[in-house]
Residue, then its C-alpha position, 0 to 999 in steps of 0.5 A: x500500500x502506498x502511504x503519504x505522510x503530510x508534516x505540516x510546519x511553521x518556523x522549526x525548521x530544525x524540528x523538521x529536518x529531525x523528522x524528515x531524518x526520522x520519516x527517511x529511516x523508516x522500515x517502509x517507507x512512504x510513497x511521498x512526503x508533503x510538507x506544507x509551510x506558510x509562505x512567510x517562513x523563511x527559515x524553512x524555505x532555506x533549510x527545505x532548499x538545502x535539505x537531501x531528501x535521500x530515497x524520500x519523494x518530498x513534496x513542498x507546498x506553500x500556504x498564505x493562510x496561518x494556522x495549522x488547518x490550513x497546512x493540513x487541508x493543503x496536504x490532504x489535497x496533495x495527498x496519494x495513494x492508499x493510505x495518508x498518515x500526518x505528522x508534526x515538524x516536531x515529532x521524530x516517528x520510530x523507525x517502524x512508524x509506518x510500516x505499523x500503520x500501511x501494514 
């Protein structure tokens, strides 16, 4: 089954690359990763920009609406595949995080 995991995200851009670092060591890993940033967090675009994703197809979107519904509804709209898990910047998921959701 093909899963995208969405990470909604707003000025932790540390945070974030743990988490994408955690979502890259995944025992299975997803389909794609949609990570939704408000469009004036900067500190994010730059690392985004400078960031290797590895093996993770990684999406990028931008919202101009705050709040973190926004960022979700972007990324359910981006979203493919069987199954759509979401995360926050500041989570590191376990290693087998989605291969106990997507089976």
């Amino acid at each position: 089954m093909d899963a995208t995991v969405i990470v909604p995200t707003y000025k932790r851009p540390d945070d974030l690359r743990r988490c994408l670092d955690a979502l890259k060591d995944q025992t299975k890993l997803p389909a794609r990763v949609v990570v939704v940033r408000r469009d004036i967090d900067t500190a994010t675009e730059a690392m985004l920009a400078a960031y290797d994703p590895g093996k993770l197809l990684l999406v990028v979107h931008v919202v101009t609406v705050p709040g973190v519904v926004a960022a979700l509804n972007e990324g359910l709209d981006a979203a493919t595949g069987d199954i759509v898990a979401m995360t926050d910047d500041d989570a590191a998921p376990h290693h087998d995080w989605l291969e106990r959701i997507a089976g």
